[in-house]
N, C-alpha and C positions, 0 to 999 in steps of 0.2 A: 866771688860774684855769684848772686843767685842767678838759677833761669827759671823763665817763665814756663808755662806749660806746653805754647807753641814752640818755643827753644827748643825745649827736653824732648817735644816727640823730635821734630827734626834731627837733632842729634843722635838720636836711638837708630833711626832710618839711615845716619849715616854710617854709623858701628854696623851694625848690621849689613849694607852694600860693602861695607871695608870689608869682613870677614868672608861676606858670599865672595867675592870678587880673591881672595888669598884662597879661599879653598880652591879655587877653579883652576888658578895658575898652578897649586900644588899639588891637584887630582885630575892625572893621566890616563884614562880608563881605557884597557888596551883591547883593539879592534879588530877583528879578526881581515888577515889577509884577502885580499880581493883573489878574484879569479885572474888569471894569467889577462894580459890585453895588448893583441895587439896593432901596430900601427905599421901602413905599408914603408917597405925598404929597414925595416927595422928589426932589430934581434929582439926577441920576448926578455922583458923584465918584469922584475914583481913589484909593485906600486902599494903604496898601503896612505889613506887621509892618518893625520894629528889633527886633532883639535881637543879644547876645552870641555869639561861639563860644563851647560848654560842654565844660567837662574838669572831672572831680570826682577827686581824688586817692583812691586807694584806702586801705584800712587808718587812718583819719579816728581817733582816740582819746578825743578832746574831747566836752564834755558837751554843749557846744549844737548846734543843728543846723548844716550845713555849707553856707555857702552857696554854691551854685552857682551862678546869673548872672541875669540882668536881662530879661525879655520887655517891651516897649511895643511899643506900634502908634501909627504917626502921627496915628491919630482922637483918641487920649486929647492932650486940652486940660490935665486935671491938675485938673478940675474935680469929680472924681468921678465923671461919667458914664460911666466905662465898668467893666466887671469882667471879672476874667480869670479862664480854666478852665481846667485840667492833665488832661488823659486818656494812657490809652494804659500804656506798661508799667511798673509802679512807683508809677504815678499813685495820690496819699494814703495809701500803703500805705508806700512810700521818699521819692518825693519832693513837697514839698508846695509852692506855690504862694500868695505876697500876692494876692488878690484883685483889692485897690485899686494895688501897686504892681508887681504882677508879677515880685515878687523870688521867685528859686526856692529854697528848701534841701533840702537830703539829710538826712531822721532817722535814716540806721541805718546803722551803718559797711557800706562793700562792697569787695567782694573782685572783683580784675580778674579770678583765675582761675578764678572760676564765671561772672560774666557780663561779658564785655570792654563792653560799651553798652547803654544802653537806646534806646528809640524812644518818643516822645512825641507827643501832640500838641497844641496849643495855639489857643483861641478867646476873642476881643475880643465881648462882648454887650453889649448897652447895658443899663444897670440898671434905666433903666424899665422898658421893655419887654421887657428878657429878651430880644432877639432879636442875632442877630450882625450886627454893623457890620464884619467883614470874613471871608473864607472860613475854614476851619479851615487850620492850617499844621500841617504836620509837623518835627520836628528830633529829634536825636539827641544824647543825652550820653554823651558819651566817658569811661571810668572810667582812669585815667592810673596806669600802672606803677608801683610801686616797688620794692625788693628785699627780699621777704618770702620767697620760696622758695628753699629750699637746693637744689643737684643729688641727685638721688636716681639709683640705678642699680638700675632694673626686673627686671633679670635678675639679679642680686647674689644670693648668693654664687656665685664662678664655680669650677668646677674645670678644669684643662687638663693636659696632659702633653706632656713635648719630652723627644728622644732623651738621655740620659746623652752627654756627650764631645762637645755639640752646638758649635761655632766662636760666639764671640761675636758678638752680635747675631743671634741665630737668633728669626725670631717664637714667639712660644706661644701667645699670646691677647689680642683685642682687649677691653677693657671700655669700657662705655659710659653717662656718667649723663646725664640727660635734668633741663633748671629748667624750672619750669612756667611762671618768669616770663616778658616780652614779648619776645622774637627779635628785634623791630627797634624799639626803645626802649633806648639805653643799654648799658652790658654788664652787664645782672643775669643774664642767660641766656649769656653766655658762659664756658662753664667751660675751665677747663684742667686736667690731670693731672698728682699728683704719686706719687711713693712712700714711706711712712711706716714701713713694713717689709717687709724681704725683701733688704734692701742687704748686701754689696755683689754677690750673687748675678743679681739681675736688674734693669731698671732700666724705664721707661714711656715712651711719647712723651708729650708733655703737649701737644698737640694732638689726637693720635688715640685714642689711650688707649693704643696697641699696649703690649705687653710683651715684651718681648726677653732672651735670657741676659743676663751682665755680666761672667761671669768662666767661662774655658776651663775643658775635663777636668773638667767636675762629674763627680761617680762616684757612682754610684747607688749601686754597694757599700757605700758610705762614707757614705751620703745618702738618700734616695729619695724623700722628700716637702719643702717647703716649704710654710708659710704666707706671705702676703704680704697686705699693707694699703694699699692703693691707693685716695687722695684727690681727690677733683673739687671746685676751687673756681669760684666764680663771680667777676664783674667783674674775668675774665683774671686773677684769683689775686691780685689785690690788695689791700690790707691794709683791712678793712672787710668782704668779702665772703664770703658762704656757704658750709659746703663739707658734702661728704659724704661716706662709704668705703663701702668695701665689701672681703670677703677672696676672694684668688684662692689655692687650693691646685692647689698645682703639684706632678708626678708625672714624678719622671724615668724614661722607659720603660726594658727593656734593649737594648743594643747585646751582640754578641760580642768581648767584649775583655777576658775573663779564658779561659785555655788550662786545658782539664782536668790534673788532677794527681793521680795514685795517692798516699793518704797514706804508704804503703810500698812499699818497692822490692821487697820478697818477705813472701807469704805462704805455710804449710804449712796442708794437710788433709787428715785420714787418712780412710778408708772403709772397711765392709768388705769383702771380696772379694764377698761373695753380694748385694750393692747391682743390683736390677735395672737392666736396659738402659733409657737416658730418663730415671734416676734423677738431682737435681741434686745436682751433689758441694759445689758454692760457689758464694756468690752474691760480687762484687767491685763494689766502684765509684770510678770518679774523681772525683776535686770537679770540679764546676766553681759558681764563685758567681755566673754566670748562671742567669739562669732561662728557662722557656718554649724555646720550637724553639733560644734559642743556648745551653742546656747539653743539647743531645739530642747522645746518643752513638751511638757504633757500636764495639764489641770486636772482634778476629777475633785468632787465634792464630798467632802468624808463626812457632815455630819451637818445637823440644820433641822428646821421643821420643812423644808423644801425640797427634801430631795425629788416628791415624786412630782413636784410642779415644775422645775425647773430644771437644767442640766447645762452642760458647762463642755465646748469642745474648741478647740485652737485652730488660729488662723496661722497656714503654713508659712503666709508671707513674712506675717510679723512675731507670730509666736505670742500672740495675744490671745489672755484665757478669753471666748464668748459666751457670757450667758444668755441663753432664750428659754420662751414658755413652753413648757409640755402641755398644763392644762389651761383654761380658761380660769380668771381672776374674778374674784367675787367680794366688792370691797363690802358687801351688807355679811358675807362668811367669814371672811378673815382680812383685816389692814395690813399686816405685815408679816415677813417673812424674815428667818433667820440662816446662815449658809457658813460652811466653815470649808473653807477651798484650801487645796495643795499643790502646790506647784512643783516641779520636779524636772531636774535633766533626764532626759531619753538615754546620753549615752554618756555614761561615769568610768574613767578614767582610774581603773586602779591605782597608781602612782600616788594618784593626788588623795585620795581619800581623806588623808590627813589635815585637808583644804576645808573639808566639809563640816557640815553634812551638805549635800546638793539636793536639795528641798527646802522649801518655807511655807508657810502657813498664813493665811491672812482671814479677817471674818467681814463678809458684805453681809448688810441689812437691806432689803426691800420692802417700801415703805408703796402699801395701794393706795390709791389714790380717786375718791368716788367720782362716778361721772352720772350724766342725767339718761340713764338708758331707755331705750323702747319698753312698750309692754313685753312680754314672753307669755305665747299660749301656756297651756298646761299638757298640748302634745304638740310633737311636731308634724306629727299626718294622723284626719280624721278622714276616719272611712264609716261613710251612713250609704243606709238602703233607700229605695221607696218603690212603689208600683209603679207601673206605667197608668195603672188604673185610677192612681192619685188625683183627689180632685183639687182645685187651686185654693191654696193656703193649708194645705197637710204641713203639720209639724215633718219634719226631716231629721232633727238633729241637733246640737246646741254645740257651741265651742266658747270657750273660756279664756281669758288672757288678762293677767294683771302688772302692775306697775313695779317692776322690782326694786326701786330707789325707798330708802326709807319714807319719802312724803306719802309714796301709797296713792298715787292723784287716779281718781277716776276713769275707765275705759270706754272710749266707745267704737264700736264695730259698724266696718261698714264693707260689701262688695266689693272687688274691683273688677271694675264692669269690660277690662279686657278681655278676663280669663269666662265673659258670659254675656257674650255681646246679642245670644237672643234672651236675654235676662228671663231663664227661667225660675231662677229664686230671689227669696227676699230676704232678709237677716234682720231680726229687731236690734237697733242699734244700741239701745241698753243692757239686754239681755243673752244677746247672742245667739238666738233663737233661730234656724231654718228653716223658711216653708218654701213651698212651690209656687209660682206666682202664674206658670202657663202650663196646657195638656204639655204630658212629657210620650215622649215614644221610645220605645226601646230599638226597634228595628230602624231608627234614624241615627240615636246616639245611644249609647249602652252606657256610656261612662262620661260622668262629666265632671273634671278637675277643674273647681274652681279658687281661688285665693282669699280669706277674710283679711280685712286690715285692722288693725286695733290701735286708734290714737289715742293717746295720752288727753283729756277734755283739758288741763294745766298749759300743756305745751304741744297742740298740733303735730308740730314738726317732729315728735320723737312717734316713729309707726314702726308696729311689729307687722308682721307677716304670718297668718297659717295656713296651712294646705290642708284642702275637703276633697276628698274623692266618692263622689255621688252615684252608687250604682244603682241602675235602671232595671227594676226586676219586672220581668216577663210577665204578660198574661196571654192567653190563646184568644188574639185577635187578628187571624191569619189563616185564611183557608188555604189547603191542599192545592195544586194545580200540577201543571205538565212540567215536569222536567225540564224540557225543552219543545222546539217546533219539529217535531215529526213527521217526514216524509216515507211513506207510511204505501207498498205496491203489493198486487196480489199477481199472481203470472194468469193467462187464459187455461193455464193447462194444469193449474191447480187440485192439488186431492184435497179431499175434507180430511177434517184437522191437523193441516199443514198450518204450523207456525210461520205468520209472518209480520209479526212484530212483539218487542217486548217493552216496557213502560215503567215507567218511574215516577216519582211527585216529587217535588221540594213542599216547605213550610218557613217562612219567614220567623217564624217563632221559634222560640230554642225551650220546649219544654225541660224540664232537669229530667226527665228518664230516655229521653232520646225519643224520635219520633214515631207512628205505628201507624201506618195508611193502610187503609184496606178501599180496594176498587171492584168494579161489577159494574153491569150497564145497566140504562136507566130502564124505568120498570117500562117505557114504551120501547125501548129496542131488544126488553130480554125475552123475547120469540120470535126476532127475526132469522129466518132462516138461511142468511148469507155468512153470519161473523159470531164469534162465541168467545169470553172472557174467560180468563183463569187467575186469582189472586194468587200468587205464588208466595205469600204469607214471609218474605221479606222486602215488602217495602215495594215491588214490582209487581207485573202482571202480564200477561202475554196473551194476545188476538191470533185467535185461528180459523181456520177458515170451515163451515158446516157443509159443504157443499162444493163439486166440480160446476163446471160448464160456464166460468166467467166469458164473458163476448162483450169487446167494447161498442161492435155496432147495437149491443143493447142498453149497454150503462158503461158510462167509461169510468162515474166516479161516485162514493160509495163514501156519506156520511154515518162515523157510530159515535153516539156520543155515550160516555163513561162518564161513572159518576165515582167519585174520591171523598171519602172521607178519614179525618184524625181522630188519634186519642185523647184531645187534651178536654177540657170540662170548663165551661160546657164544650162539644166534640162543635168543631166549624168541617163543612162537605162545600164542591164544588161538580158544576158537570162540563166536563172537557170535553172539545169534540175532534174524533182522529177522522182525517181525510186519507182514503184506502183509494189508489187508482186504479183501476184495470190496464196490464201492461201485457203487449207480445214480449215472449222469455225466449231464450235459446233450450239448448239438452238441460242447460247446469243449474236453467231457473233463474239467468241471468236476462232483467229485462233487456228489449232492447229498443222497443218505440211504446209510450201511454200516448198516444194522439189518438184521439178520437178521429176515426174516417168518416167522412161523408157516407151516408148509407139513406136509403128512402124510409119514410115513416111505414110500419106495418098499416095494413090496409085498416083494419079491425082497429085501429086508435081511435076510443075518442074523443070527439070535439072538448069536454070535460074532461079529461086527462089529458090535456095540452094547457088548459087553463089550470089544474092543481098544480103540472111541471113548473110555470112559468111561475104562481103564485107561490112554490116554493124555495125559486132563485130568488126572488125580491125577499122574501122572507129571512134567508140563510144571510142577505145583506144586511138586514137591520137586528141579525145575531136573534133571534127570537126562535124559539123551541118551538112552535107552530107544526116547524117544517119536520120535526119528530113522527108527528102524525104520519107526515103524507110516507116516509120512509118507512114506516110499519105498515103501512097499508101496501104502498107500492112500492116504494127502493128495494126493500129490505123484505 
């Protein structure tokens, strides 16, 4: 009669409780005597428990309880006087205990891999009395193995990756299942490793789990992933025992062992000439069916009539060769362009060399292509002179511009009237000619950058642009004056030739040797005998004083007028006039009041010397040298 597989384990389960259960009756393991114990009205006797070793098979199926072994104590006569008690862990709840005969059983199936043993403990009482007839004892039941747990693998599912082109037996990855069952009982916990899929690619150890290639030159090109099924049986793989899987996905990483390859030995592309500088003409690329750092390229241009017009550098994204303009295109100079480009891996893999060579070579033609361009001056910045003294229609200057397309179409010039919105020039439109059209000033504008336009007469719409820088040359049309408004005091306590002022001139003109003022007072005030000049022969001059005794109740305020004249040719002169107050000073010569006080007319004034005063206030109003006189006569 065959069994089935549920039969055959039951049956093993039962051999197995047979044999535990015959060793226990036939293994007496001897107990060391108790301590003397005694009980009132009684002589001391020595007591000692019998019992069985206990092993309870786990995974129990059966409907009755299980019995697990035999307690006596030497006291029991077998009269009924004694009773026995079960404490401790399990105690009435798992395992229950004859009273009268001290047989133990198990009510509830157990599992070794939640609690491998219990701990018990056991006491002999006499039934009258209730009291114990020997100490409490301690023992332990052992829950006994069987193969109920299959390997499981805690970390499943795995993933790993091994280089493409790896040499057989190259590690990838260890897997590892873990039985719950007992490690040193039997082999239910021994597992070994097998492989269920993934052959004949890679293969396992079936001791360690490792997993190794199986078969050379895997090509990832050709491949690049595997699933695999990787089996862990128990009791050393033997027929009976448990097993479990788990999937490893494997990833063949890359290696450089495909050479880039232009899909064409020649490409064309055309441009058109007016393609600015930096502009990209083509983009090119080599295969390569690597990926990551081993299909990174590098282009460079080995040979061509283009080297210096063009040049060639790669986009990191794609590994695509770019070619752009260095120079500007000139399709009336050159139509096309020849380029012999090399493409190359950056990072070559010893190993493979044999793969190669890892480079290719491909030839681009660039074909120009004419367009209809603006004129083009003949410079790009003209720089003309002219006077300021120029009168309207002075030549200036000429600029030039022609049609660079081969039809050659006529130019004609004109302003643009933003860059010269007081339109002071005019430009013959056929000829290109510059004149002045209004007075020019220098001391308004020095420089005037204007723009010419140059349209094609064929086609309007195509305009060049050139830049005129028109500088405004000087003439001495600019007299000498004051520096500035000088407040200008003498103290009353003044000594003769005390400095008390020094002077300066500007000139609007910018002669090219730099300026040269020479001052001195005018021929009516050079013998008054109040105030005295001094050229100090750089550009300055200093007012001193000829005399003490200033008093404001006589004159509070004291015109000199000076006269300035330049170097330039012809020389321009002006006459300046400095206003000198009369002031009360401290010790240090520091004023501290010019107000004239109230004071009575000298008696001796006359009627005609009230009339020149008053005639020289209205005078000094309407700025008129008149009042010169009267300060040489009287101020002064």
């Amino acid at each position: 009669m065959k069994l089935g597989k549920v039969e055959f384990c039951h049956l093993l389960q039962i051999i197995a409780l047979f044999l535990c259960l015959s060793g226990m009756n036939q293994a007496e393991p001897s107990r060391s005597r108790s301590k003397p114990y005694f009980q009132s009205g009684r002589t001391r006797t020595k007591r000692s428990w019998v019992w069985n070793q206990f092993f309870v098979l786990e995974e129990y199926m059966g409907t009755d309880p299980l019995y697990v072994g035999k307690l006596h104590s030497d006291v029991d006569k077998g009269d009924g006087s004694i009773k026995y008690i079960l404490s401790g862990e399990g105690a009435s709840s798992i395992f229950i205990i004859d009273e009268n005969t001290g047989d133990i059983h198990a009510t509830k199936r157990l599992d070794r891999e939640e609690q491998a043993y219990y701990t018990l403990r056991a006491q002999a009482l006499d039934r009258l009395t209730n009291k114990p007839v020997e100490p409490e004892s301690e023992f332990v039941i052992k829950i006994q193995d069987i193969n109920d747990n299959e390997p499981k693998f805690l970390d499943g599912p795995y993933t790993a990756g091994v280089p493409e082109m790896s040499p057989v037996g190259t590690s990838v990855v260890q897997v590892t299942a873990t039985d719950a069952d007992d490690p040193t009982y039997g082999n239910s916990a021994r597992v070994v490793y097998s492989i269920l899929q993934g052959q004949p690619y890679f293969s396992v150890e079936p001791k360690t789990g490792v997993i190794k290639t199986a078969l050379p030159n895997m090509d990832r090109e050709a491949k690049d992933q595997y699933l695999l099924v990787i089996q862990a049986k128990d009791m050393v793989g033997q027929n009976g025992g448990l097993s479990g899987t788990t999937s490893v996905t494997v990833t063949l990483t890359d290696v450089n062992d495909n050479p880039p390859r232009f899909p064409r030995r020649s490409y064309q592309y055309n441009v058109p000439e007016s393609l600015p500088v930096a502009s990209v003409v083509a983009r090119i690329k080599a295969a390569d069916a690597d990926v990551g750092p081993n299909a990174e390229m590098e282009y460079k241009i080995v040979d061509g009539d283009g080297l210096g017009v063009f040049k060639i550098s790669v986009d990191k994204d794609t590994q695509e060769g770019i070619i752009t303009i260095q120079k500007e295109l000139d399709f009336e100079a050159k139509t096309s362009y020849t380029l012999r480009i090399e493409a190359a891996n950056m990072h070559v893999d010893p190993r493979f060399l044999s793969l190669g060579p890892f480079n290719d070579m491909t030839t681009v033609k660039i074909i120009v292509e004419d367009v209809d361009e603006p004129p083009v001056f003949t410079s790009r910045l003209y720089s003309m002179v002219v006077s300021e003294a120029a009168k309207i229609g002075t030549i200036i200057g000429t600029v030039a511009a022609h049609d660079p397309d081969a039809s050659n179409s006529p130019v004609r010039y004109s302003i643009d009237r933003n860059t010269d919105l007081e339109r002071y020039f005019n430009i013959d439109a056929n000829s290109g000619v510059i004149t002045t059209a209004k007075s020019l000033d220098r001391e308004t504008n020095a420089v005037h950058n204007i723009t010419v336009l140059a349209m094609e007469s064929q086609n309007p719409a195509q305009i060049g642009r050139g830049y005129v820088a028109i500088t405004i040359l000087d003439i001495n049309d600019n007299a000498p004056e004051f520096a500035m408004e000088y407040e200008t005091t003498v103290c009353e306590n003044a000594q003769p030739g005390q400095v008390i002022q020094k002077i300066s001139a500007i000139d609007k003109d910018d002669p090219p040797n730099g300026h040269q003022f020479y001052f001195s007072l005018t021929a009516e005030a050079a013998n008054n005998h109040n105030f005295t000049l001094q050229d100090n022969k750089d550009n300055t001059a200093t007012v001193l004083t000829r005399r003490n005794g200033f008093r404001r109740q006589e004159q509070s305020v004291f015109y000199l007028p000076i006269f300035i004249v330049d170097s330039g040719s012809p020389s321009l002169s002006s006459t300046n006039t400095l206003t000198i107050r009369v002031c009360d000073c401290d010790a240090d010569g520091i004023a501290q009041t010019c107000n004239a006080e109230a004071y009575i007319l000298p008696a001796g004034l006359s009627t005609g010397a009230l009339i020149a005063i008053l005639a020289c206030v209205l005078t000094l109003l309407g700025k008129s040298s008149s009042c010169y006189n009267y300060f040489q006569c009287n101020a002064l």
